[in-house]
N, C-alpha and C positions, 0 to 999 in steps of 0.2 A: 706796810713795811714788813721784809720777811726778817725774822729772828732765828733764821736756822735749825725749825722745830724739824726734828724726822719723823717719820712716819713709814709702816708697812707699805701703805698703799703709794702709788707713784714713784716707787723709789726702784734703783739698782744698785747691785754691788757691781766694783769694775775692780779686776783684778791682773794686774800689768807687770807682765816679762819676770815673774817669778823662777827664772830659769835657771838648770843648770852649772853652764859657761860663768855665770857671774858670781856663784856662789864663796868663790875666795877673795873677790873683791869687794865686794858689799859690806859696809859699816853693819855691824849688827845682824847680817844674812839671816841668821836660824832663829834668831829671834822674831825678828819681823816676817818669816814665814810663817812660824807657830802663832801670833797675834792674829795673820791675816788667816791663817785656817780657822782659828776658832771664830772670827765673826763671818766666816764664810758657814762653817757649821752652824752658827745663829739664824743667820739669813736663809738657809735653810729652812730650820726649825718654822722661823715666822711665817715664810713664804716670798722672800726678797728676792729677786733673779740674779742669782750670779752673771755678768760676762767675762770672760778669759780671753788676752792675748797672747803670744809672743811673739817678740823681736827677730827676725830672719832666725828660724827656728833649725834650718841647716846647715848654719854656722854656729849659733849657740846653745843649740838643745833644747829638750824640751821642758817642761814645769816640772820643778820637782815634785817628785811624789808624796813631800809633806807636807804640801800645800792642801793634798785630800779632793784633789779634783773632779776623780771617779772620770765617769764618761760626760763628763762636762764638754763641750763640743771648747775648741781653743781655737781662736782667729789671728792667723799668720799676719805679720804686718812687717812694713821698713821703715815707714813714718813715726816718729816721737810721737804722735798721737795715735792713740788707741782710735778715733775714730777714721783714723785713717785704714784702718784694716778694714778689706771689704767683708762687707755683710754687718761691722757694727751698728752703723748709723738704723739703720732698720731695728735692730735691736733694744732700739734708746726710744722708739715711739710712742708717745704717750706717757714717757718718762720727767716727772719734774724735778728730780734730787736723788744726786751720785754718791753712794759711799765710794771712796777712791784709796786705792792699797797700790803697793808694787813702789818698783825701782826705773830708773833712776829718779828722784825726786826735783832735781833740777831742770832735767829733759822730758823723758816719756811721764812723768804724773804732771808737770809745768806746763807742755804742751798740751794733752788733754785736759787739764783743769780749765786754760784758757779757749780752748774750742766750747766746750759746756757752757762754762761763762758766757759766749757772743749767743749760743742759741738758746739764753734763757733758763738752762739750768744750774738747778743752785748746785755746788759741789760743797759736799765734805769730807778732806783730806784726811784718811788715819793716821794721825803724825805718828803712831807708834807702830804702824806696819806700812811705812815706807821710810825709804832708806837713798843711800847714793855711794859712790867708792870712796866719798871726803864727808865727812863728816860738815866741815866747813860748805861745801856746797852744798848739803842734804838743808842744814837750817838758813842756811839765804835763802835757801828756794822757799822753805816754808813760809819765812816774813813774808816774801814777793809775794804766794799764793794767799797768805792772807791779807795783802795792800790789795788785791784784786780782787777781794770779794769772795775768795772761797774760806769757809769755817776748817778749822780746825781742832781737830777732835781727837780720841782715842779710842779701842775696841769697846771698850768696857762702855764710856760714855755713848757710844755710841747703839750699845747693845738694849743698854737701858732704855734709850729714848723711846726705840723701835717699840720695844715691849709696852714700855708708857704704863703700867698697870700692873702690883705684883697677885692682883687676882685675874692678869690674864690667863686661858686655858691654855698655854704652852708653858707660862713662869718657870715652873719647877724644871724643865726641860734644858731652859737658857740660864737659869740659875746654877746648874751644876759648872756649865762652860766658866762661870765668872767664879768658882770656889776659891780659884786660886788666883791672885794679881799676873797681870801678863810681865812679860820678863823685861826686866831694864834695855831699853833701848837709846839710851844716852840724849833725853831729851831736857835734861834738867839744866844746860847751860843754855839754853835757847830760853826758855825763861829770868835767868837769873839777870837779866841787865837790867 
Protein backbone atom coordinates (compact mmCIF):
# COMPACT_ATOMS: atom_id res chain seq x y z
CA UNK A 1 0.00 0.00 0.00
CA UNK A 2 1.58 3.31 -1.09
CA UNK A 3 1.22 6.23 1.73
CA UNK A 4 2.50 9.05 -0.38
CA UNK A 5 6.13 8.91 1.20
CA UNK A 6 8.43 11.25 -1.20
CA UNK A 7 11.76 10.67 -1.73
CA UNK A 8 15.00 12.20 -3.89
CA UNK A 9 15.28 9.31 -5.69
CA UNK A 10 12.45 8.52 -8.48
CA UNK A 11 10.90 11.56 -8.24
CA UNK A 12 10.37 14.92 -10.65
CA UNK A 13 9.25 18.22 -10.35
CA UNK A 14 6.69 19.26 -13.14
CA UNK A 15 6.21 22.76 -13.59
CA UNK A 16 3.09 23.81 -15.83
CA UNK A 17 2.31 27.11 -17.82
CA UNK A 18 3.76 29.42 -15.26
CA UNK A 19 3.38 32.21 -17.99
CA UNK A 20 3.19 35.58 -18.64
CA UNK A 21 -0.36 36.07 -20.51
CA UNK A 22 -1.99 34.76 -17.31
CA UNK A 23 -0.51 36.55 -14.82
CA UNK A 24 -3.62 39.10 -14.21
CA UNK A 25 -5.81 36.36 -14.08
CA UNK A 26 -4.60 33.65 -11.82
CA UNK A 27 -6.09 33.60 -8.27
CA UNK A 28 -2.96 34.09 -6.10
CA UNK A 29 -0.38 34.58 -9.44
CA UNK A 30 2.75 35.89 -7.39
CA UNK A 31 2.24 33.85 -4.78
CA UNK A 32 2.10 30.65 -6.30
CA UNK A 33 5.00 31.58 -8.51
CA UNK A 34 7.27 32.48 -5.48
CA UNK A 35 6.13 28.92 -3.55
CA UNK A 36 6.75 27.12 -6.86
CA UNK A 37 10.39 28.71 -7.27
CA UNK A 38 11.35 28.01 -3.86
CA UNK A 39 10.65 24.13 -4.16
CA UNK A 40 12.05 24.42 -7.57
CA UNK A 41 15.33 25.88 -5.87
CA UNK A 42 14.94 22.87 -3.28
CA UNK A 43 14.78 20.25 -5.89
CA UNK A 44 17.63 21.74 -7.06
CA UNK A 45 19.47 21.78 -3.90
CA UNK A 46 18.53 17.82 -3.53
CA UNK A 47 18.88 16.83 -6.87
CA UNK A 48 14.98 16.44 -8.15
CA UNK A 49 14.79 17.07 -12.01
CA UNK A 50 12.93 19.94 -12.73
CA UNK A 51 10.50 19.65 -16.19
CA UNK A 52 9.08 22.96 -17.52
CA UNK A 53 6.04 23.53 -19.90
CA UNK A 54 4.17 26.04 -21.60
CA UNK A 55 0.89 26.62 -23.10
CA UNK A 56 1.12 27.69 -26.97
CA UNK A 57 3.83 29.87 -25.77
CA UNK A 58 3.31 32.34 -29.03
CA UNK A 59 0.09 33.36 -27.88
CA UNK A 60 0.97 33.49 -24.27
CA UNK A 61 4.46 34.10 -23.52
CA UNK A 62 6.79 32.86 -21.92
CA UNK A 63 7.66 31.73 -18.01
CA UNK A 64 8.00 34.25 -15.88
CA UNK A 65 11.24 35.23 -14.85
CA UNK A 66 10.28 34.58 -11.20
CA UNK A 67 9.85 31.39 -11.40
CA UNK A 68 13.92 31.26 -11.63
CA UNK A 69 14.17 28.89 -14.49
CA UNK A 70 17.65 29.83 -15.69
CA UNK A 71 18.46 27.73 -18.83
CA UNK A 72 16.03 25.08 -17.78
CA UNK A 73 15.02 23.72 -21.48
CA UNK A 74 10.78 24.45 -21.50
CA UNK A 75 8.49 22.22 -23.67
CA UNK A 76 5.91 23.96 -25.94
CA UNK A 77 2.54 22.16 -25.69
CA UNK A 78 -1.44 22.81 -26.71
CA UNK A 79 -2.73 19.84 -24.75
CA UNK A 80 -3.95 20.35 -21.04
CA UNK A 81 -1.54 17.77 -20.27
CA UNK A 82 1.91 18.33 -19.78
CA UNK A 83 2.68 14.95 -21.25
CA UNK A 84 1.31 15.76 -24.13
CA UNK A 85 4.18 18.09 -24.99
CA UNK A 86 6.64 16.46 -27.16
CA UNK A 87 9.80 15.23 -25.57
CA UNK A 88 8.04 14.94 -21.92
CA UNK A 89 6.95 11.57 -21.90
CA UNK A 90 10.74 10.48 -22.38
CA UNK A 91 11.44 12.72 -19.52
CA UNK A 92 9.23 10.80 -17.00
CA UNK A 93 11.44 7.47 -17.46
CA UNK A 94 12.00 5.69 -14.80
CA UNK A 95 10.14 8.22 -12.85
CA UNK A 96 7.84 6.94 -9.88
CA UNK A 97 6.31 10.18 -8.06
CA UNK A 98 5.54 13.82 -9.58
CA UNK A 99 5.69 16.90 -7.57
CA UNK A 100 3.19 18.88 -9.58
CA UNK A 101 2.92 23.05 -9.50
CA UNK A 102 1.47 25.49 -12.16
CA UNK A 103 -1.85 26.60 -13.43
CA UNK A 104 -4.57 26.06 -14.33
CA UNK A 105 -5.57 23.62 -11.60
CA UNK A 106 -8.85 22.38 -13.12
CA UNK A 107 -7.30 21.89 -16.59
CA UNK A 108 -3.55 21.65 -17.33
CA UNK A 109 -2.44 20.14 -13.47
CA UNK A 110 -6.33 17.84 -13.82
CA UNK A 111 -5.26 16.62 -16.99
CA UNK A 112 -1.76 15.73 -16.30
CA UNK A 113 -2.44 14.48 -12.64
CA UNK A 114 -4.74 12.07 -14.48
CA UNK A 115 -2.37 10.91 -17.39
CA UNK A 116 0.43 10.04 -14.32
CA UNK A 117 -2.24 8.47 -12.41
CA UNK A 118 -3.17 5.61 -15.55
CA UNK A 119 0.64 5.20 -15.98
CA UNK A 120 1.42 4.32 -12.45
CA UNK A 121 2.63 7.27 -11.07
CA UNK A 122 1.79 8.56 -7.91
CA UNK A 123 1.22 12.47 -8.06
CA UNK A 124 1.56 15.09 -5.66
CA UNK A 125 -0.23 18.27 -6.14
CA UNK A 126 1.40 21.54 -4.37
CA UNK A 127 -1.91 22.85 -3.39
CA UNK A 128 -0.24 25.98 -2.53
CA UNK A 129 1.66 26.60 -5.84
CA UNK A 130 -1.11 25.94 -8.19
CA UNK A 131 -3.77 27.97 -8.86
CA UNK A 132 -6.80 28.70 -11.57
CA UNK A 133 -8.74 32.20 -12.66
CA UNK A 134 -11.76 30.99 -9.96
CA UNK A 135 -10.88 30.28 -7.01
CA UNK A 136 -13.96 28.10 -7.04
CA UNK A 137 -12.65 25.99 -9.76
CA UNK A 138 -8.87 25.83 -8.37
CA UNK A 139 -10.55 23.88 -4.98
CA UNK A 140 -13.09 21.51 -6.91
CA UNK A 141 -10.27 20.61 -8.98
CA UNK A 142 -8.22 19.97 -5.83
CA UNK A 143 -11.16 17.56 -4.07
CA UNK A 144 -11.43 15.77 -7.74
CA UNK A 145 -7.54 15.26 -7.83
CA UNK A 146 -7.58 13.96 -4.50
CA UNK A 147 -10.90 11.43 -5.19
CA UNK A 148 -8.37 10.28 -7.77
CA UNK A 149 -5.64 9.30 -6.05
CA UNK A 150 -3.32 12.08 -6.15
CA UNK A 151 -1.88 13.47 -2.43
CA UNK A 152 -1.91 16.78 -1.65
CA UNK A 153 0.51 18.61 -0.33
CA UNK A 154 2.33 22.00 0.22
CA UNK A 155 6.02 23.46 -0.59
CA UNK A 156 7.07 23.29 2.82
CA UNK A 157 5.68 19.68 3.33
CA UNK A 158 6.89 18.74 0.59
CA UNK A 159 10.43 20.03 1.05
CA UNK A 160 10.65 18.32 4.22
CA UNK A 161 9.73 14.87 3.02
CA UNK A 162 12.44 15.06 0.33
CA UNK A 163 15.11 16.00 2.88
CA UNK A 164 13.70 13.26 5.34
CA UNK A 165 16.74 13.91 7.77
CA UNK A 166 17.82 17.35 9.37
CA UNK A 167 21.41 15.73 9.45
CA UNK A 168 21.00 15.47 5.79
CA UNK A 169 24.46 17.06 4.12
CA UNK A 170 22.25 19.63 2.06
CA UNK A 171 19.70 20.52 5.43
CA UNK A 172 21.15 23.91 6.27
CA UNK A 173 20.98 24.69 2.44
CA UNK A 174 17.04 23.84 2.12
CA UNK A 175 16.52 25.17 5.56
CA UNK A 176 17.27 28.65 4.86
CA UNK A 177 14.39 28.30 1.73
CA UNK A 178 11.75 27.41 4.46
CA UNK A 179 12.93 30.50 7.21
CA UNK A 180 10.15 31.97 6.23
CA UNK A 181 6.13 30.49 5.75
CA UNK A 182 5.31 30.63 1.94
CA UNK A 183 2.59 33.26 1.36
CA UNK A 184 -1.03 32.81 1.90
CA UNK A 185 -2.66 31.32 -1.10
CA UNK A 186 -6.26 31.12 -0.07
CA UNK A 187 -6.25 27.50 0.73
CA UNK A 188 -7.94 27.71 4.21
CA UNK A 189 -11.64 27.46 2.92
CA UNK A 190 -10.90 24.20 1.16
CA UNK A 191 -10.36 22.70 4.39
CA UNK A 192 -12.76 24.35 6.47
CA UNK A 193 -16.07 22.18 5.61
Amino acid sequence: MSVGRLAVRGSVLLLCDMQEKFRPNIVHFSNIVSNAARLLQACRILGVTPVATEQYPKGLGPTVPELGLGDLRTFSKTTFSMLGAPGVEQELAGVQRALLCGIETQACIACTTFDLLERGIEVHVVADAVSSRSQVDRLFALARLRQSGAYLTTVEGAVLQLVQDAAHPRFKEVQKLLAHPSPDTGLLSFFER
